[in-house]
TORKEVO-500185 format. One line per 5 residues: their letters; for each residue x, y, z of C-alpha. Coordinates in Angstrom, 2 decimals. Each point is the difference from the previous one (the first is absolute). Layout:
N
a> X Y Z ~ ...
This chain:
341
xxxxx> 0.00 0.00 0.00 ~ 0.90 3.69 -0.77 ~ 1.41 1.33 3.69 ~ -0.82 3.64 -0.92 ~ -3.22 1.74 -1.01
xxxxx> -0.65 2.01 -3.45 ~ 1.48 3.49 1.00 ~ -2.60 2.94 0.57 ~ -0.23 1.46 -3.37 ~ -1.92 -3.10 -1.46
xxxxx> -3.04 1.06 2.16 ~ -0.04 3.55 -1.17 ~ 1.74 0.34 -3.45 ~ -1.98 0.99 -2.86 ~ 1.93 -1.74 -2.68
xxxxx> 0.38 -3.65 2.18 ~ -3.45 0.87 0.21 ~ -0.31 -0.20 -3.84 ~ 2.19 -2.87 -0.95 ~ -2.37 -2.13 2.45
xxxxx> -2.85 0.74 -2.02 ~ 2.09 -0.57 -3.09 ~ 2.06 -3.48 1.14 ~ -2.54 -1.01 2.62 ~ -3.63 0.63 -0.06
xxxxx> -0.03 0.11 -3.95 ~ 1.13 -3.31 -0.13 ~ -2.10 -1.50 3.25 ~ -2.92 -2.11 0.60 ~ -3.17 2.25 1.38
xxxxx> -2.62 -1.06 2.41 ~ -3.00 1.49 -1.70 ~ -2.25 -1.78 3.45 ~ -2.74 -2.47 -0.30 ~ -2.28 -0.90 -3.54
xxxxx> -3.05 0.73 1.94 ~ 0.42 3.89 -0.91 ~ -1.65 -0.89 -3.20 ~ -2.56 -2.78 0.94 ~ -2.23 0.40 -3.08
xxxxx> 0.22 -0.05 -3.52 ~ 0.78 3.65 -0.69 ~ 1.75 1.18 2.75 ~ 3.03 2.05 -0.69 ~ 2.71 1.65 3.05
xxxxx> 2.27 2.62 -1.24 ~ 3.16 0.08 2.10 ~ 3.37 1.75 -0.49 ~ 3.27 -1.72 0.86 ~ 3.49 1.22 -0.22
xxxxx> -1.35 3.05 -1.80 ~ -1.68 -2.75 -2.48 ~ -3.33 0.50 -0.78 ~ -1.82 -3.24 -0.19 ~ -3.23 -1.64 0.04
xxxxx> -1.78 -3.30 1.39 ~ -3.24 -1.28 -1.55 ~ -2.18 -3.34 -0.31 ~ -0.79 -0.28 -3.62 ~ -3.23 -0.90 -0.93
xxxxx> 0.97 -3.82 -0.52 ~ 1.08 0.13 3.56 ~ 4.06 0.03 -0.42 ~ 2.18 2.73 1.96 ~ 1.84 2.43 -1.99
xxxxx> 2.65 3.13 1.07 ~ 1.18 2.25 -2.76 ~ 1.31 3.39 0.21 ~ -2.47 2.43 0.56 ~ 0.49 2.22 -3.20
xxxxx> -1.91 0.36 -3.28 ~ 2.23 -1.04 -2.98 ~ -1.04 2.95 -1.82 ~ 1.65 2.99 1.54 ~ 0.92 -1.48 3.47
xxxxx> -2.85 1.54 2.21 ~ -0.89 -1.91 2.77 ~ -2.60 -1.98 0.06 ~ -1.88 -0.94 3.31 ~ 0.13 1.48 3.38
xxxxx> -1.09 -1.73 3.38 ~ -2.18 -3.30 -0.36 ~ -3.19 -0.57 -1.54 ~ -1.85 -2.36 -2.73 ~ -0.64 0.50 -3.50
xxxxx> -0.42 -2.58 -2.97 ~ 2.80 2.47 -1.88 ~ 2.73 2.15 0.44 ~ -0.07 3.53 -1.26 ~ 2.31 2.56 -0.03
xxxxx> -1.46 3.20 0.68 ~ 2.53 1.97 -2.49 ~ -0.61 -1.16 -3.36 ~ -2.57 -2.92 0.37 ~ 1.97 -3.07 -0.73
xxxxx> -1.81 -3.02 1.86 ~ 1.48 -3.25 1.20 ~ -1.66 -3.15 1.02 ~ 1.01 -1.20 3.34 ~ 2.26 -2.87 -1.66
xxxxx> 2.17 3.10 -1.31 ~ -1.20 -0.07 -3.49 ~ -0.69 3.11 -1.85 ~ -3.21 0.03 -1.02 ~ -0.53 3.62 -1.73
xxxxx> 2.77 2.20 -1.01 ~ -2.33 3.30 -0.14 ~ 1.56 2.42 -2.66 ~ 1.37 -3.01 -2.33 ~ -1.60 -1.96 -2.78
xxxxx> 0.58 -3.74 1.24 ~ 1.22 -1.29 -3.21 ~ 2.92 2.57 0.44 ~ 1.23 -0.76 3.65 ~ 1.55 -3.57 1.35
xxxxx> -2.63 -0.26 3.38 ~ 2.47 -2.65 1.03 ~ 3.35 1.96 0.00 ~ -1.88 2.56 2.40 ~ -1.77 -2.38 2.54
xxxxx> 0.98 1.16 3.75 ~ 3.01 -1.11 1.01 ~ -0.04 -2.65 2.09 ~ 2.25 -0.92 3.64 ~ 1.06 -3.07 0.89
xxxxx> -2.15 -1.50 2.99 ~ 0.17 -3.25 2.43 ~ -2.92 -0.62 2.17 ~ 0.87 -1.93 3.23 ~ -2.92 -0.81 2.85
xxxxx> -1.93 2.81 -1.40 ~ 2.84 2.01 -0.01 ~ 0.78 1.96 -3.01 ~ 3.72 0.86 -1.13 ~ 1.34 1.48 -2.95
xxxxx> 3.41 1.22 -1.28 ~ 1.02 2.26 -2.28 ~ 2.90 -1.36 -2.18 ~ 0.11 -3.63 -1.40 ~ 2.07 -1.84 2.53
xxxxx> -1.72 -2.32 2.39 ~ 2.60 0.63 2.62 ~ -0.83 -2.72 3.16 ~ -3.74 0.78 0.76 ~ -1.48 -3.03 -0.70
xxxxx> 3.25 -2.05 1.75 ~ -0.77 2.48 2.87 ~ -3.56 -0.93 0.81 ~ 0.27 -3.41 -0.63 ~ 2.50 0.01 2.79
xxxxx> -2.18 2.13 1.91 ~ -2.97 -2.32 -0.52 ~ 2.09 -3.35 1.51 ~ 0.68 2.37 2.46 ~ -3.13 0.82 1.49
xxxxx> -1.98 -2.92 -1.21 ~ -2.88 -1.10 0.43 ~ -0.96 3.80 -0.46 ~ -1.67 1.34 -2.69 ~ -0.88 3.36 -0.45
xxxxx> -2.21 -0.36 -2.75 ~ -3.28 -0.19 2.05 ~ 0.98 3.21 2.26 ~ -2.63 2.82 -0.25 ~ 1.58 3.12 -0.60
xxxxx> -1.31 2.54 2.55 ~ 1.82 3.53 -0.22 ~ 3.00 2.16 -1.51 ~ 2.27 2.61 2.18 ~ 2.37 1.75 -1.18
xxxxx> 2.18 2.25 1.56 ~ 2.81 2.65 -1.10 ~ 2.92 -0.18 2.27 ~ 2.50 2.76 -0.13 ~ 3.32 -2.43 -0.54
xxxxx> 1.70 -1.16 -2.61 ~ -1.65 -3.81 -1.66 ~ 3.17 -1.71 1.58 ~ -0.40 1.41 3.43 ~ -3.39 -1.84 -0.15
xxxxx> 1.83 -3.31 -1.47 ~ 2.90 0.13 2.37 ~ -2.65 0.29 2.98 ~ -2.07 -2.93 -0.83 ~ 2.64 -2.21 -0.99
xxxxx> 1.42 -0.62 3.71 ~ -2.49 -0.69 3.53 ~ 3.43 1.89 1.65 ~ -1.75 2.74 0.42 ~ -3.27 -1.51 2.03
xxxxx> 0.20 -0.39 3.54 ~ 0.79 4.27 -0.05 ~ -2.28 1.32 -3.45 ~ -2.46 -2.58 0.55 ~ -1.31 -1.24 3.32
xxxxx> -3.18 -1.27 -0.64 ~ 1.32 -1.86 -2.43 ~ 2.54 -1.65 1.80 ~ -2.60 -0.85 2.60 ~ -2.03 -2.32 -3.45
xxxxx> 3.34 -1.33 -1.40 ~ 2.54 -2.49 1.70 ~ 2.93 1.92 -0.42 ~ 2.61 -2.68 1.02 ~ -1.12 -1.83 -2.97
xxxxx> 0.17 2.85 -2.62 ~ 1.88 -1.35 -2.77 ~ 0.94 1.55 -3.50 ~ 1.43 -2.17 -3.01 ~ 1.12 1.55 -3.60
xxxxx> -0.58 -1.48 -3.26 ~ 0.58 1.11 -3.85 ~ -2.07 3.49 0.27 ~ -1.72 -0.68 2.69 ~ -0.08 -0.71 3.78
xxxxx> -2.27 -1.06 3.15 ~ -0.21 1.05 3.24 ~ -2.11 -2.10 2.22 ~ -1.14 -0.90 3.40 ~ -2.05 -1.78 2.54
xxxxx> -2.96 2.10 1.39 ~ -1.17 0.01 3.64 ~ -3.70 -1.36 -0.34 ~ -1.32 1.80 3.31 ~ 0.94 3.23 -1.39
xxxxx> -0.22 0.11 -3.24 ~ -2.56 1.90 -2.14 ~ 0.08 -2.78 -2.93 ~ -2.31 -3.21 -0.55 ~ 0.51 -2.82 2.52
xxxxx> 1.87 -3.25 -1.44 ~ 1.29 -2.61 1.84 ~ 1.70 -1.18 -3.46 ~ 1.10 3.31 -1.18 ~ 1.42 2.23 2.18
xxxxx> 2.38 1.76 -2.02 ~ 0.32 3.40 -1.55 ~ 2.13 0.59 -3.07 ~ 1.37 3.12 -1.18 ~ 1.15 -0.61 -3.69
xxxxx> 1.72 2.46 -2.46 ~ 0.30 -0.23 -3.92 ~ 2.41 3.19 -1.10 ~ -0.34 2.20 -0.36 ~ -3.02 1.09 2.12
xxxxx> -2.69 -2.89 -0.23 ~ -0.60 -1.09 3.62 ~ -2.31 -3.01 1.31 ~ -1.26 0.21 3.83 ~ -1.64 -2.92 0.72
xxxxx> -1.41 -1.23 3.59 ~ -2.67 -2.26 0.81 ~ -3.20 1.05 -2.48 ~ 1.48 2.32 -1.52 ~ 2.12 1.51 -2.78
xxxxx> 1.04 3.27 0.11 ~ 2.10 1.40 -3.04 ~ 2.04 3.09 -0.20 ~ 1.66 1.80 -3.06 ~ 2.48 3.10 0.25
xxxxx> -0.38 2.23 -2.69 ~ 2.68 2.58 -0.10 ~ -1.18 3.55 -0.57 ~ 3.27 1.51 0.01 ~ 3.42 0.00 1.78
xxxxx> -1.56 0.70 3.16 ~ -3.68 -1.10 -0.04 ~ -1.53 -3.39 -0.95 ~ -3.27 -0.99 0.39 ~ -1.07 -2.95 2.19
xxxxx> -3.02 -2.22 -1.84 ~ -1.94 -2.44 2.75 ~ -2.14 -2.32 -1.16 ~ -1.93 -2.90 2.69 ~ -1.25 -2.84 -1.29
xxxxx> -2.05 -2.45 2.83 ~ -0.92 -3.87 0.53 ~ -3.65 -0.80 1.29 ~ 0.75 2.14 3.51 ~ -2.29 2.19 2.01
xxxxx> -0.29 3.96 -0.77 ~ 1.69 0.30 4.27 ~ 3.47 -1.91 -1.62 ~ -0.71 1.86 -2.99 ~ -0.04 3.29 1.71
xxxxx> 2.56 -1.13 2.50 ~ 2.85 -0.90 -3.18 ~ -0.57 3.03 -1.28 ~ -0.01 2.53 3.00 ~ 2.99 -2.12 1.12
xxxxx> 1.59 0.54 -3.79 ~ -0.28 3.96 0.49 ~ 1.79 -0.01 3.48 ~ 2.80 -1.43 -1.36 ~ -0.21 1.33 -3.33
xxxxx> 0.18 3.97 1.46 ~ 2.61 -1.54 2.30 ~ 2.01 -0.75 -2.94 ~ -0.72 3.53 -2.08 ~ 0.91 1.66 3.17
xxxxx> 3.81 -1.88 -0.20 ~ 0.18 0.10 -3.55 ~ -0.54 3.75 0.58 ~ 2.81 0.76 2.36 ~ 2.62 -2.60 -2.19
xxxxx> -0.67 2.33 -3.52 ~ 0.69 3.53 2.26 ~ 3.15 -1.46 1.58 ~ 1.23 -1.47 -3.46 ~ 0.40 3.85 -0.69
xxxxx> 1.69 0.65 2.87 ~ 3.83 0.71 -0.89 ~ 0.61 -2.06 3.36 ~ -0.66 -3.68 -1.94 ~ 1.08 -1.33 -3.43
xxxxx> -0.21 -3.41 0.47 ~ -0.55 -2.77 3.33 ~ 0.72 -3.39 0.23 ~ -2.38 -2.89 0.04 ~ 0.06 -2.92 2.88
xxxxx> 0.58 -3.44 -1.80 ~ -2.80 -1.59 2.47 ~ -2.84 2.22 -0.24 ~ 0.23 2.11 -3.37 ~ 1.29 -3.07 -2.58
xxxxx> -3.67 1.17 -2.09 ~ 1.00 3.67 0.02 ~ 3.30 -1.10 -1.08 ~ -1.19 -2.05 -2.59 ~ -2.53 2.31 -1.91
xxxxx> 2.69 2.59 0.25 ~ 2.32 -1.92 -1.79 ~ -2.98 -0.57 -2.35 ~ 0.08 3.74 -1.05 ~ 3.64 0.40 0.18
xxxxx> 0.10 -2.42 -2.89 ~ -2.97 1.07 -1.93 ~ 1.33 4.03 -0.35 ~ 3.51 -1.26 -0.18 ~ -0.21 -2.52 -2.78
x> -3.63 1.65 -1.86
């Protein structure tokens, strides 16, 4: 493992800002969150990730599409928001698409004169996994499917796939999209940012293990105080990561996933989403309320890390080989992504 942390200036430098976007994000798999934010034939979600404008829909033979959200004519875009609608219509010029991505009129053009298949919406590569939604950018699989099929041996027997969804937070956070990594990628920090938590969680057992772009933290939970479904036969929470910002929480009867967006060098947007088992609205509301304790916990940390990054007082710490080997590994991650493009 790498003894020494990235230096200051990666958490507040415009241009290491940039080149992430360029070598990192561009090139990364996306959680887009669950299928069931189109349900019926017709649905569409407009979305915008790493300043790419893209859209979701169900098609009116049922499949899932994403394209880029931008009329092939003169580039306007196309839907805002979410809705349902048997076409697509952009509201410059008039060209429609089906929901498939076909152009369907090309208003202003004789049809005989114009190729509608050259100027279908573009499409973007997507993976669905337990009614999750991915999709990437580029053309290179990269390890996503490896990763979840290790994650699924993992954590069998779960399956995610018959999870309700019940609610979105999001919150803006005034640090840097690493700051937010580094913090959730070690439980070092627990027993003083979190103490609640480390009331639910069996902290002697809190284990972290590294794979290829990935890790997992996990632990045992203490039944009598913990907010989560009881199970005799599962009483584990897992805390996974897929760089560069896809993170899994799962405990007892529930699924909670979180992706960092980066806004810029130092804000990033934080993206909840809980997804429950068959368990009552009081553990319902008691995952969730318990989720925002330590969630404004963590913003409050995350907070005072990104002000004393500027401080001319630090450039760059030290990690412990015990208790920071997944902070240590993602930052390696980065090192190598900027470093080698």
């Amino acid at each position: 493992m790498n003894h020494n942390t990235l230096s200051s200036n990666w958490y507040q430098d415009k241009e290491i800002f940039e080149l992430e976007k360029k070598y990192i994000f561009s090139k990364s798999w996306h959680l887009l969150g669950s299928i069931n934010q189109v349900p019926n034939k017709g649905d569409y979600v407009a979305k915008t990730i790493n300043d790419q404008p893209i859209i979701l829909t169900r098609a009116t033979n049922n499949t899932l599409n994403t394209f880029y959200n931008v009329c092939q004519h003169r580039g306007c875009i196309l839907l805002e928001h979410q809705g349902n609608s048997k076409q697509i219509k952009c509201g410059y010029h008039g060209w429609t698409y089906e929901l498939s991505g076909d152009l369907r009129t090309a208003r202003g053009f004789d049809k005989e004169l114009i190729d509608y298949k050259k100027y279908q919406l573009k499409p973007i590569k997507h993976y669905i996994w337990m009614d999750q939604i991915f999709i990437k950018f580029d053309d290179d699989d990269n390890n996503l499917k490896k990763i979840l099929k290790k994650i699924e041996k993992i954590i069998e027997p779960l399956n995610f796939s018959e999870y309700k969804y019940r609610k979105r937070d999001t919150y803006k956070i005034k640090c840097n999209w690493k700051v937010y990594m580094d913090n959730y990628l070690e439980g070092f920090h627990i027993p003083l940012v979190h103490p609640k938590l480390n009331t639910v969680i069996n902290y002697k057992s809190y284990k972290t293990q590294t794979f290829d772009d990935f890790s997992m933290q996990w632990c045992f939970l203490n039944p009598d105080s913990s907010p989560y479904k009881n199970s005799k036969d599962n009483n584990k929470a897992f805390y996974f990561t897929i760089y560069p910002n896809i993170l899994f929480n799962i405990a007892p009867g529930r699924l909670q996933t979180n992706t960092i967006e980066p806004i810029d060098e130092q804000n990033c947007n934080v993206i909840f989403d809980y997804y429950f088992e068959d368990v009552s609205e009081k553990k319902i509301r008691e995952d969730i309320l318990f989720s925002e304790e330590v969630q404004n916990e963590d913003i409050y940390i995350c907070e005072k890390v990104q002000r004393g990054l500027k401080s001319d007082g630090f450039n760059q710490g030290i990690f412990s080989e015990k208790y920071e080997i997944g902070v240590s590994h993602f930052q390696s991650y980065i090192r190598d992504k900027i470093n080698n493009g």
